[in-house]
Structures are given as C-alpha cells and as structure tokens.
C-alpha positions in Angstrom: 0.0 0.0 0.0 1.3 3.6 -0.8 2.2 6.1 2.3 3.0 9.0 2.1 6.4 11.2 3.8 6.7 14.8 4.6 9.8 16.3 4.0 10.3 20.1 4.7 6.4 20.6 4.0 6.3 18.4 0.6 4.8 15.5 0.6 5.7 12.7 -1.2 4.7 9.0 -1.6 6.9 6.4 0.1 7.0 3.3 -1.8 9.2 1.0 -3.3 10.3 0.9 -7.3 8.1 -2.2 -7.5 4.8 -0.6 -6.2 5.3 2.6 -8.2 5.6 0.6 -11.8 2.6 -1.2 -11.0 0.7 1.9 -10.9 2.5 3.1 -13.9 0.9 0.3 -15.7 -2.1 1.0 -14.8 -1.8 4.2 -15.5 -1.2 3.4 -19.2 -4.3 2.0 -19.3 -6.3 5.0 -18.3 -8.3 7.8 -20.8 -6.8 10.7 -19.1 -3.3 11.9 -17.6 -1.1 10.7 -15.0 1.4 13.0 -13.7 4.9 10.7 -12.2 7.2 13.2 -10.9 10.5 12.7 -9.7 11.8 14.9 -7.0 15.3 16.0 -6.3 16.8 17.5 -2.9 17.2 21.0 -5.4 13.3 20.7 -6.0 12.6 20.3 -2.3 14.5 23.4 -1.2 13.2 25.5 -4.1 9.3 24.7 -2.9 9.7 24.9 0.6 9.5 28.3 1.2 5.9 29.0 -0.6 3.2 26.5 1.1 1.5 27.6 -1.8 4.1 26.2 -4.1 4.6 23.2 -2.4 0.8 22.1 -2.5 1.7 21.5 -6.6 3.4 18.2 -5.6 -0.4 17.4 -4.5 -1.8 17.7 -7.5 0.6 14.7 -8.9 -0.4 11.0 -9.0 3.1 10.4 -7.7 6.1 12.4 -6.4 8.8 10.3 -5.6 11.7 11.0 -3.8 15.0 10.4 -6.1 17.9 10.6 -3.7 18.5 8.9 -0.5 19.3 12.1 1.0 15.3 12.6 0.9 14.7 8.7 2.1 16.6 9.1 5.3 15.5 12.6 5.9 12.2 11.2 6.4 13.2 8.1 8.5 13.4 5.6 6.0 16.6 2.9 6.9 15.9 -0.2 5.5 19.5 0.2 3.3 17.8 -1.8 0.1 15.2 1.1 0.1 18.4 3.5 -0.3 19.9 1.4 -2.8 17.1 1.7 -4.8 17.1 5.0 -5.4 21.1 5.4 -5.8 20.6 2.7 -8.4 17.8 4.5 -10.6 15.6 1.2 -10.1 12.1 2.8 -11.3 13.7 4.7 -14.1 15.0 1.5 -15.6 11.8 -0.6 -14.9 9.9 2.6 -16.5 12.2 2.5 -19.6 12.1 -1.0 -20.0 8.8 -1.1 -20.3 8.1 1.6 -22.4 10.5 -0.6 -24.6 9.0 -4.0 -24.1 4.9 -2.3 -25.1 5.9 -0.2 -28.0 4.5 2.7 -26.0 4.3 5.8 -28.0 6.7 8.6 -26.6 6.9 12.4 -26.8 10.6 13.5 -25.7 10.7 16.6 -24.1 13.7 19.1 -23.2 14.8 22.0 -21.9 17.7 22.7 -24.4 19.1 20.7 -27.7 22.3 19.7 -25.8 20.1 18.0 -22.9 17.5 16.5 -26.1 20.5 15.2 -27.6 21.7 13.6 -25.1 18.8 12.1 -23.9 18.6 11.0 -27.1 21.7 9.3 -27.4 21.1 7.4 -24.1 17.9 5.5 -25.2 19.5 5.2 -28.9 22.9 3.1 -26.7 20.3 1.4 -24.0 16.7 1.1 -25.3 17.0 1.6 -29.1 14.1 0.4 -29.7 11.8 2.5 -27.6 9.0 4.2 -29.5 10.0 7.7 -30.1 6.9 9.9 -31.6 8.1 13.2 -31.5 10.9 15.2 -29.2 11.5 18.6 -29.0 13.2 21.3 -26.6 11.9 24.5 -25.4 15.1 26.2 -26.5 13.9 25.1 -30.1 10.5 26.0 -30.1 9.7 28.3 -27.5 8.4 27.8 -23.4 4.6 29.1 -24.0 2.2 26.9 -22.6 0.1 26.9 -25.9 2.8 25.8 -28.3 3.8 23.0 -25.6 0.9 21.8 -25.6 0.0 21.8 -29.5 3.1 19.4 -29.6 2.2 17.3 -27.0 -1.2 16.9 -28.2 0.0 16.7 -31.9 2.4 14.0 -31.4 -0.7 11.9 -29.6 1.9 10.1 -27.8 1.0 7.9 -25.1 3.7 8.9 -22.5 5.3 12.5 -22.3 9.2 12.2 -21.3 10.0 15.2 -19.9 13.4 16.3 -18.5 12.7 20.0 -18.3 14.6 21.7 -15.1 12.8 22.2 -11.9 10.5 24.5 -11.7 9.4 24.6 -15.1 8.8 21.3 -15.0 6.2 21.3 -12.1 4.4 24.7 -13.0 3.8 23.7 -16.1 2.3 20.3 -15.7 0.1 21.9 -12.8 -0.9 24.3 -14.8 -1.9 22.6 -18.0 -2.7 18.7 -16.6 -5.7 18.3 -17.5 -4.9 19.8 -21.2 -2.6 16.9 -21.8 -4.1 14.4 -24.1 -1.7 11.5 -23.3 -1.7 8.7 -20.7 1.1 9.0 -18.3 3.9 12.5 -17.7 7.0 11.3 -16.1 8.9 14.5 -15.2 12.3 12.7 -14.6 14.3 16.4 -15.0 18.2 15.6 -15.5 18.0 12.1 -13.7 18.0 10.1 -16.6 21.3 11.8 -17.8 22.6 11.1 -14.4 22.2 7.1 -14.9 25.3 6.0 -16.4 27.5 9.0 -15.9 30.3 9.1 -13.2 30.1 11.5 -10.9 33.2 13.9 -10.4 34.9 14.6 -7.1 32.9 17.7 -6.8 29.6 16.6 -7.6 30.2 13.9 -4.8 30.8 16.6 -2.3 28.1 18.9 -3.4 25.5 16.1 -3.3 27.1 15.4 0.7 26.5 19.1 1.4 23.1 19.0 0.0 22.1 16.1 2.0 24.0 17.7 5.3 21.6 21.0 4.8 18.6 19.1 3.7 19.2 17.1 7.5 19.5 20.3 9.2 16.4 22.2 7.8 14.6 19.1 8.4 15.5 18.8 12.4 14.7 22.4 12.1 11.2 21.7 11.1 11.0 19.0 13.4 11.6 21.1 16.4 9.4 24.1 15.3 6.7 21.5 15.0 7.5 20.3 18.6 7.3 23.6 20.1 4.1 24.5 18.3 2.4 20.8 19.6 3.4 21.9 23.4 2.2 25.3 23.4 -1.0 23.8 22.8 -0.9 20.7 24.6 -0.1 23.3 27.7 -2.9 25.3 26.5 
C-alpha cells in the first residue's frame, strides 16, 4: 500500500520501485493523464519556502523522492530502500517497459544539448523504444500553448520530460488536465545522471546537500514540537 512522507512541508509518496511501476501500468491503461514526478533534494529546497508552491506536488499521482538524502530525511533505513534509489531502479523498470509495449513517446527538453543527449542514451540502452516526437523549449519556444499543441500533436502515449525544476512542475500543474496523453513522467536531469560518473565535486556537493537538507529538516521537526506543546499546555 502507498504512504506518504513529509519532508520540509512536501509530501511525497513512500514506496518501493516495484509498487510505483505497478501503478504506472495501470496508468497506461487510463483515458486521461497521469502525472509521475521525480523529485530531487534541489526541487525540495526551491518549494519549501511557498506553502503555496509546495501544495503543486499534491496535484501529482506520484512524487517520488530520487535521492537517499530525501529517504533518510524522512526516516526511512531499510538500506535496500536506499539502494534503490542510488541505483535509478524505477527509471529502468519505466524505460524498460516503455520498450518492451511499444508505448508511444513524446521526448521533451529543456535545451538541444540536454534533447541530444537524452537521445543518445535511449539510442545506446533502449534503441528500440518508441519515439513519436521530441523537441526542446530552446527550439520552439516555453509558452504553454505551443507546448501543448506538440504534446497533443504527437498523440503520444507517455510524455518524457526532462525539463529543469520548476518549469517542469508549473507547467504540468498548470496545464494537466490539457494533456491528451496517458502518463507524464517528469524525470528532469536524472536520466542523464544514470550511467555517468560522478566527479569529485559533484560527490561533495550532493554530501553538502544532504547535510543542509538534514538540518532544515530537524529544524522543522523542532518548530513543530514547540508549536504541539504550546498547545498541549494550552
């Protein structure tokens, strides 16, 4: 059963790779759209500061955490949980069975550099996989209108987007229920991250991120406390 975890005022679902491709599949099989969205510790300190922003992750059929930075934050141990997500577990699974069903896909990008490259990726590791259309904002333009006459157009099946955070979530909040395809998965730069090796740097900045992303979430944790005595006393 899916459960949900709070981190910094986001909530996201807490489930296993396994559980969340199950309801990919049956979100395939649905008339209307299904938002997946992968979140990063970047998105979670961008949308914490607007309770207003952060009720968008709400609005998706899944938001799942993609770093185990996030996982532990919330209190999760079990070290095959954290594995899962260092390993990009549902991202395969996703991909491989976009693959296997001749799904119909619409690629989506922020630039041509990042399209390409996505490109090249399923071209070495799923060259197969359906491909209807792609195209990057920095190509045609970011309105909302000419996104979504592409989309639309295509009449893909799945959208593939790896737009940045927070284009990626305003847009699909705004215009979900204008999106004539079966299933968005907002994966952002993840699926670039999959086979690459991380540098020295990038090692330490994603230690740092996880230190802060600790802090501000004890923070929280105490803020809450003190609120729930002051009116336990009262």
């Amino acid at each position: 059963m899916k459960e949900k975890m709070q981190v910094l005022g986001v909530e996201l679902d807490n489930c296993t790779a396994k559980y969340a491709m199950k309801r990919v599949v049956e979100y395939v099989k649905l008339e209307r759209i299904n938002v997946v969205e992968m979140v990063t510790m970047n998105t979670l300190a961008r949308f914490q500061q607007s309770e207003e922003s952060r009720e968008i992750f709400e609005t998706f059929d899944l938001a799942l955490p993609s770093d185990r930075g996030i996982l532990q934050a919330a209190g999760v141990k079990e070290e095959w949980r954290l594995k899962e997500v260092d390993e990009f577990l549902f991202i395969k699974m996703v991909m491989r069975y976009l693959q296997k069903n001749r799904i119909r896909v619409f690629l989506l990008a922020e630039t041509q550099s990042s399209l390409q490259k996505l490109e090249d990726y399923i071209q070495e590791e799923y060259g197969n996989l359906r491909i209807i259309e792609s195209a990057s904002l920095e190509e045609r333009g970011s309105s909302d209108d000419m996104l979504l006459n592409l989309v639309n157009g295509a009449e893909a099946e799945c959208v593939l987007s790896t737009l940045p955070s927070p284009v990626e979530e305003y847009f699909i909040s705004r215009n979900k229920s204008l999106v004539n395809a079966r299933i968005w998965l907002g994966f952002g730069h993840l699926i670039n991250e999959i086979k690459k090796e991380k540098r020295g740097f990038e090692k330490v900045k994603d230690f740092l991120l996880r230190k802060i992303l600790q802090k501000e979430v004890e923070k929280e944790r105490r803020k809450n406390d003190i609120v729930n005595n002051d009116s336990i006393e009262n």
